[in-house]
C-alpha angles and dihedrals in degrees: 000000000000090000084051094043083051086058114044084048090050082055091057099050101087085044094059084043100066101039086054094053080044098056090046092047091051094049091045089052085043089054098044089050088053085044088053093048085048097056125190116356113234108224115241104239117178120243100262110049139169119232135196120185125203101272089050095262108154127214147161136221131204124192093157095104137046084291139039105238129189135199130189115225110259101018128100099219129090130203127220095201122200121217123225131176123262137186123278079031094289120154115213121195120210125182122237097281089058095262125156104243100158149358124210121195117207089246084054105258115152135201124190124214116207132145093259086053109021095160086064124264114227105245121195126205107259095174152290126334139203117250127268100212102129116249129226124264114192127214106292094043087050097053092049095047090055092044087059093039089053090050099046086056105038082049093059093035097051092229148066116299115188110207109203129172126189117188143122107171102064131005103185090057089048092050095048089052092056094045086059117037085045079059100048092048085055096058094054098046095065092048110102091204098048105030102089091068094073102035081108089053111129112147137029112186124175117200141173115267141171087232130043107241148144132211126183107185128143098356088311122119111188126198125202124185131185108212093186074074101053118207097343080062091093143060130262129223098264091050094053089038085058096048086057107040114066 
């Protein structure tokens, strides 16, 4: 009996064997079909990342805060993007002059717009990055910073700039707009094309508002930030280079 018993399991054997490799081909075609109605996987990247483009160009990019902001390394500006829908499910973020800055596919591909690349440079995800909410300054930080605003541009205007900042409801905001418009009024002053529009310059004053804006009227640039908006309550380089050009 046991050596019949031995026999007739052997025979079913082959049997088991095929109905096993068909139960997990059927659960491996069951998976890929689940795969196929998920579609791509977005990566999970952490709020503050560290990004490199083709050409080596490093950025961050914060999306910690009300607004994704991004900031070229090397450079002192940052930039409170906006995002806005575009076709295939992409997302395209523009600045607050309506420039193209970045483009986000849904599987997480990114392409990075600039001057040097304005048909867009892929850009991977190389880690993680350090914040760009502005920090405090304090009194005695803050008058130096304007002292040495108000030199950099005197110097590349060839006359006195005053630097002056009103604001008592947020510093840091204050701070970031001077930083930026100083540095927009630098770049066009060594443009040969551009400088002669502020060789009249003689004052730059940033102030609190209810409403972002920028004037640029009798050597006079005035700078008006909103803080209820954060950081997207000032305005970027683009928009105070175009106040002052025609």
């Amino acid at each position: 009996m046991a050596i019949a018993f031995a026999a007739v399991g052997l025979s079913l054997l082959p049997i088991a064997s095929e109905a096993a490799a068909q139960n997990r081909s059927n659960a491996q075609a069951e998976q890929s079909r689940t795969l196929r109605n998920r579609g791509p996987s977005t990566p999970t990247l952490p709020p503050v990342g560290r990004y490199v483009t083709e050409s080596g160009e490093g950025f961050i990019l914060d999306r910690s805060g009300r607004h994704p902001l991004l900031r070229f390394e090397r450079r002192d500006e940052t930039w409170v993007l906006r995002p806005s829908a575009a076709p295939r499910g992409d997302v395209i973020y523009r600045n607050d002059a309506g420039e193209q800055v970045l483009r986000v596919t849904p599987n997480g591909g990114m392409t990075v717009y600039t001057p040097r690349a304005p048909g867009g440079s892929p850009a991977s995800f190389t880690g993680s990055g350090q914040s760009l909410t502005p920090p405090t300054l304090g009194p005695i930080l803050l008058f130096r910073l304007m002292a040495q605003r108000s030199a950099m541009v005197s110097e590349v205007v060839g006359r006195l700039v005053e630097v002056n900042l009103e604001g008592d409801q947020s510093e840091s905001l204050c701070v970031e707009a001077l930083i930026v418009t100083t540095e927009a009024v630098i770049r066009i002053a060594r443009s040969p094309t551009a400088r002669q529009y502020v060789a009249d310059l003689r004052s730059i004053t940033v102030i609190e508002g209810s409403r972002t804006s920028v004037t640029y009227a009798r050597g006079r640039l005035t700078v008006v930030v909103n803080p209820r908006e954060g950081m997207a309550g000032r305005p970027s380089s683009a928009r105070v280079i175009r106040a002052i050009l025609p």
